[in-house]
C-alpha positions in Angstrom: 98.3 104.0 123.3 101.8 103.8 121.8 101.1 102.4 118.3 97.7 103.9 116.8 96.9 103.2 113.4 97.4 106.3 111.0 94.4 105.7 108.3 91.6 103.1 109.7 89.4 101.7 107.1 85.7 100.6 108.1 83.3 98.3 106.0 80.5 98.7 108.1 78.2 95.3 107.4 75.1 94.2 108.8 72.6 97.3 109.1 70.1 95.0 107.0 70.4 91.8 109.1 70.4 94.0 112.1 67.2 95.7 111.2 65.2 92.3 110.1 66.5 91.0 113.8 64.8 93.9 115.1 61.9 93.4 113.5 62.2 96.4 111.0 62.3 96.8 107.4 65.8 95.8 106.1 66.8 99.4 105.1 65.7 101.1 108.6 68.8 99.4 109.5 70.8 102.1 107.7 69.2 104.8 110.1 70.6 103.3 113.3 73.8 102.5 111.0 74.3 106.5 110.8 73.8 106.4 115.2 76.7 104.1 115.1 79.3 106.0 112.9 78.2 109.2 114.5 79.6 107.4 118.1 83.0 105.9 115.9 83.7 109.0 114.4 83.3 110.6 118.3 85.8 107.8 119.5 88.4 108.2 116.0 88.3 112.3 117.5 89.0 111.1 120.7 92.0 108.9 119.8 93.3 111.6 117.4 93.2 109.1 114.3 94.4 111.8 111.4 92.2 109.6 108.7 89.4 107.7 108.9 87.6 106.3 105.8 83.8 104.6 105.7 82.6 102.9 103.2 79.3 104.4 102.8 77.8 102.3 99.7 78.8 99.9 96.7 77.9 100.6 93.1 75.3 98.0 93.5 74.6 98.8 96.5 72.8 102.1 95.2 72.1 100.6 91.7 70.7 97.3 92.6 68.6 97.2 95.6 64.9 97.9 95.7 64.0 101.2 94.8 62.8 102.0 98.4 66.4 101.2 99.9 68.1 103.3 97.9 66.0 106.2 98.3 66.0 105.9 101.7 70.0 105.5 102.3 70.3 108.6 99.8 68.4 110.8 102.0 70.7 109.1 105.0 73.8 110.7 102.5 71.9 114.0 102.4 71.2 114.3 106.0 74.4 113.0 107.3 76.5 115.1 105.1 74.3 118.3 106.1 75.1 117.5 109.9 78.5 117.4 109.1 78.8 120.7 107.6 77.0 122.0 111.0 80.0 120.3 113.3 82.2 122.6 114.3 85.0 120.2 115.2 85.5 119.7 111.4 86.5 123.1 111.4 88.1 123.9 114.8 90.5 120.4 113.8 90.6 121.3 110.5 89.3 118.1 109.6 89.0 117.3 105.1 86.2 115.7 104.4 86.3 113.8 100.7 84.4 111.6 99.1 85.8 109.0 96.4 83.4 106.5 94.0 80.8 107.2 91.1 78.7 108.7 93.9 78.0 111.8 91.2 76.5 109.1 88.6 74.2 107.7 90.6 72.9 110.3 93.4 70.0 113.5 92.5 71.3 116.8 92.7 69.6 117.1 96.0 71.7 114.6 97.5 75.0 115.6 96.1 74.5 119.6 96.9 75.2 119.0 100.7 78.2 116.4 99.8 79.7 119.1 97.1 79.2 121.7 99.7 80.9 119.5 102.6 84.2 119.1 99.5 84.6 122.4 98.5 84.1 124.0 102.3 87.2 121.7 103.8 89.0 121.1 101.2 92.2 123.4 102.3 92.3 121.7 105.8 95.1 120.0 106.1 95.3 118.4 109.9 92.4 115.3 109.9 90.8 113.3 106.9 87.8 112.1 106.6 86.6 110.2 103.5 83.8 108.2 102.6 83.6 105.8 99.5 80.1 105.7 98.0 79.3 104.1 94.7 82.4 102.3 95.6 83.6 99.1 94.2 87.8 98.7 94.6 87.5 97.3 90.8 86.3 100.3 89.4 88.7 102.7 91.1 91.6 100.1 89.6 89.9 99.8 86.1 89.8 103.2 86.3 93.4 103.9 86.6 94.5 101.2 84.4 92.4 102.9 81.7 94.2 106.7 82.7 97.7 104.8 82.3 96.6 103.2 79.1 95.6 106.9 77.5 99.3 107.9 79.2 101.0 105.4 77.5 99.5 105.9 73.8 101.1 109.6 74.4 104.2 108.9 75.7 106.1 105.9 74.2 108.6 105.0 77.0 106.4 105.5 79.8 107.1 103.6 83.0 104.8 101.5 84.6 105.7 102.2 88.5 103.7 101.3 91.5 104.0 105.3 92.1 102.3 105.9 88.9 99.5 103.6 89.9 98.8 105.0 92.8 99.0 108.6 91.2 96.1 107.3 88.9 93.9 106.2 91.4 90.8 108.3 92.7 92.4 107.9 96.2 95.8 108.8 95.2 96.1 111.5 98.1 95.0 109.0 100.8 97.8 107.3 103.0 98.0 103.8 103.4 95.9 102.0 105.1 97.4 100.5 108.8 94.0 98.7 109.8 90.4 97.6 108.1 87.2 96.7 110.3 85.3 94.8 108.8 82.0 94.2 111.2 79.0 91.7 110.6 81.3 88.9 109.5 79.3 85.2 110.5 81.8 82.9 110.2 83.1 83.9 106.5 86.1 86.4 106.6 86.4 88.4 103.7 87.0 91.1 101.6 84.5 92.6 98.7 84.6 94.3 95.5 88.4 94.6 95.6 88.2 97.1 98.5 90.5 99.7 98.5 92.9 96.7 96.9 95.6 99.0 96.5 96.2 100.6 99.6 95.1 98.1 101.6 97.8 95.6 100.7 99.7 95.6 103.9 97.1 96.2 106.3 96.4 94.4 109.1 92.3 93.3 109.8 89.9 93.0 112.2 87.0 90.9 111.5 83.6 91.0 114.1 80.6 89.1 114.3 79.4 92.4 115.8 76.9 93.8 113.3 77.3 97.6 112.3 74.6 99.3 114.3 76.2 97.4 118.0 79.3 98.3 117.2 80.6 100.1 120.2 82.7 102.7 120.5 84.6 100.0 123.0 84.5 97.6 120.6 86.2 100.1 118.5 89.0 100.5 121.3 89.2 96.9 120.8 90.6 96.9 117.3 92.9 99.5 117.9 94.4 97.7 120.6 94.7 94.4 118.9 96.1 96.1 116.1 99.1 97.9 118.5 100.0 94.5 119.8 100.9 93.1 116.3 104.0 93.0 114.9 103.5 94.1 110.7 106.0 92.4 108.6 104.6 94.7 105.5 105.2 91.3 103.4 108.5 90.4 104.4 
């Protein structure tokens, strides 16, 4: 394909709709979720896509939701994140796996280990990047930087506000932009949430799908690509 996307974006909706479909508790939706990104992340390898990022949970998603949901998608973190330290691709493609979001205020020590573990063992590869938000909302990350500017600023008098010093501030200041969002489980209402990624997602292009997260195919995934390579981005012009 002549035009792939650098940095693909996923918001990967509908595991709870999917599951009550089904017949199943809302949050055993997550599990086949996890079957789904296992099979994307497969077809991202495939296509050579040098960064991928999934986001893996809101603020309130993990804050918010009845107890027995959140518990159950933190052990999803914890087992997913002890996989990956077991695939050998991460290492043979030298593929950095980070994690952005107030995911250390909000998961046990139990859950976090494996994450930490997953950080600290990639963190010098330098040829694929892999990142998940968790306790992610796209508000906090810009509150957040506007506060680290505002503590600049009281130090140094004459600081300039410049787009490069906002995106220096924010907790996915090493992160590309991003060329194209999925969105999946969208019914007839197109949107964003939480300020996703506002910043670096201000000239992407998006692709929206009925297609709830755990049927979404690794075809389906060809799809977006594709539609994505036959657009022509005018990056706001």
């Amino acid at each position: 394909m002549e035009k792939l996307p650098k940095h693909i974006a996923i918001i990967p909706d509908g595991n709870r709709r999917w599951a009550k479909k089904k017949g199943f508790l809302p949050w055993v939706g997550h599990r086949f979720g996890v079957k789904s990104l296992e099979q994307i992340l497969k077809a991202a390898d495939d296509l050579n896509i040098s960064c991928l990022t999934i986001w893996g949970g809101s603020y309130d998603n993990l804050t918010k939701r009845p107890e027995k949901e959140t518990k159950f998608l933190k052990e999803i973190y914890r087992l997913h994140f002890k996989r990956l330290l077991k695939n050998k691709n991460i290492y043979k493609k030298k593929v950095r796996v980070d994690v952005f979001g107030r995911w250390q205020e909000v998961l046990s020590e139990r859950v976090k280990k494996p994450i930490i573990e997953a950080i600290e063992k990639t963190k010098s590869h330098d040829q694929h990047f892999l990142n998940f938000l968790i306790g992610y909302n796209g508000t906090d990350e810009m509150m957040d930087s506007i506060k680290k500017i505002a503590k600049s600023a009281r130090k140094e008098a004459n600081l300039e506000i410049t787009p490069e010093l906002v995106k220096a501030n924010l907790w996915t200041k090493n992160l590309p932009p991003v060329d194209l969002v999925i969105r999946t489980g969208v019914e007839g209402d197109p949107h964003n949430s939480n300020g996703f990624m506002m910043w670096d997602t201000s000239d992407s292009q998006f692709y929206f799908t009925e297609t709830l997260w755990p049927d979404f195919s690794q075809e389906e995934f060809q799809e977006a690509i594709e539609s994505y390579a036959k657009r022509e981005r005018r990056l706001g012009a």
